[in-house]
N, C-alpha and C positions, 0 to 999 in steps of 0.2 A: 432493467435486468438484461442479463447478457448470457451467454453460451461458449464456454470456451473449444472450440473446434478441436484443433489441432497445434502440431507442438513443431517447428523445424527447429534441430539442435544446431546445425550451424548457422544459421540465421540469429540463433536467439528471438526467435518471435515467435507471438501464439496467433491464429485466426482465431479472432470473437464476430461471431453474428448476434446482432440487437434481436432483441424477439420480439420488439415492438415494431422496427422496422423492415427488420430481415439483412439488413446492410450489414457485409464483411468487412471488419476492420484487421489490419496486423496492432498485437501487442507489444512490445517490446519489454525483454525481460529484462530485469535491470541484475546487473553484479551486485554482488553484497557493499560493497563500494559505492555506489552508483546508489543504491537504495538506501544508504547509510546517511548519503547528504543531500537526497532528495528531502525526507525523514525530516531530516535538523534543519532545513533551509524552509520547510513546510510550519514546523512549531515554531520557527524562530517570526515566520511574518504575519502568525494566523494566532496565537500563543496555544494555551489547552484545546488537543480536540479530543474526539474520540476515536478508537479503533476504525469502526464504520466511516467516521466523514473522512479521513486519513486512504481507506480504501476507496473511497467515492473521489478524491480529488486527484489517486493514482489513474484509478482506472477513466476519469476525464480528460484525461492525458496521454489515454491507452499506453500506459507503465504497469506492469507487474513486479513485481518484489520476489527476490529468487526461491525463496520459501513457500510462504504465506506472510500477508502484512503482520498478523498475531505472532506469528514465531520471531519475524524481523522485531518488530516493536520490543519479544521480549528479551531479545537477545544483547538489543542496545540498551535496555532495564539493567543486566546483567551486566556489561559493562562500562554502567556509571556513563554512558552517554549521553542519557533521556532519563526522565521521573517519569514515572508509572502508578498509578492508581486507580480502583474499583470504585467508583462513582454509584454509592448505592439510589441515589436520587437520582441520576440516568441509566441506572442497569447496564454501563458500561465503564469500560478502564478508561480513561483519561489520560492524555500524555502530554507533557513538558517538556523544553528545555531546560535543561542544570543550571 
């Protein structure tokens, strides 16, 4: 679990501190671009994940997604990017490439 501190707009980075360890990292925000093909290059080597591991693999990477990963996800739903599905057996959406 993490903390997101703080926001510098020119920079495009967040300060996150670990609450396990207390260690400050910078985030780095990504463009809707930049989140778009992290996204498709993430489902294309990993196939179906879910929202959750999708955020867990950004933020291993300290990347944040300019939105929220939910709203990016469903935005690239929206335009025929990615598949998108409610996973009633995992209680989560699931995502694909086209």
């Amino acid at each position: 679990k993490s903390a997101l501190l703080q926001y510098g707009e020119r920079s495009g980075y967040f300060l996150r501190r670990d609450k396990g360890t207390g260690k400050v990292e910078n985030m780095r925000l990504l463009t809707k671009l930049e989140a778009e093909k992290f996204i498709i290059s993430l489902l294309r080597g990993k196939g179906k994940l879910t929202t959750r591991r999708i955020e867990g693999d950004a933020l291993a990477k300290n990347l944040r997604c300019p939105d929220s990963t939910s709203r990016t996800l469903n935005s690239l739903r929206l335009e025929a990017k990615i598949k998108g599905k409610f996973s009633a057996k995992k209680k989560a959406w699931e995502w694909c490439v086209n």
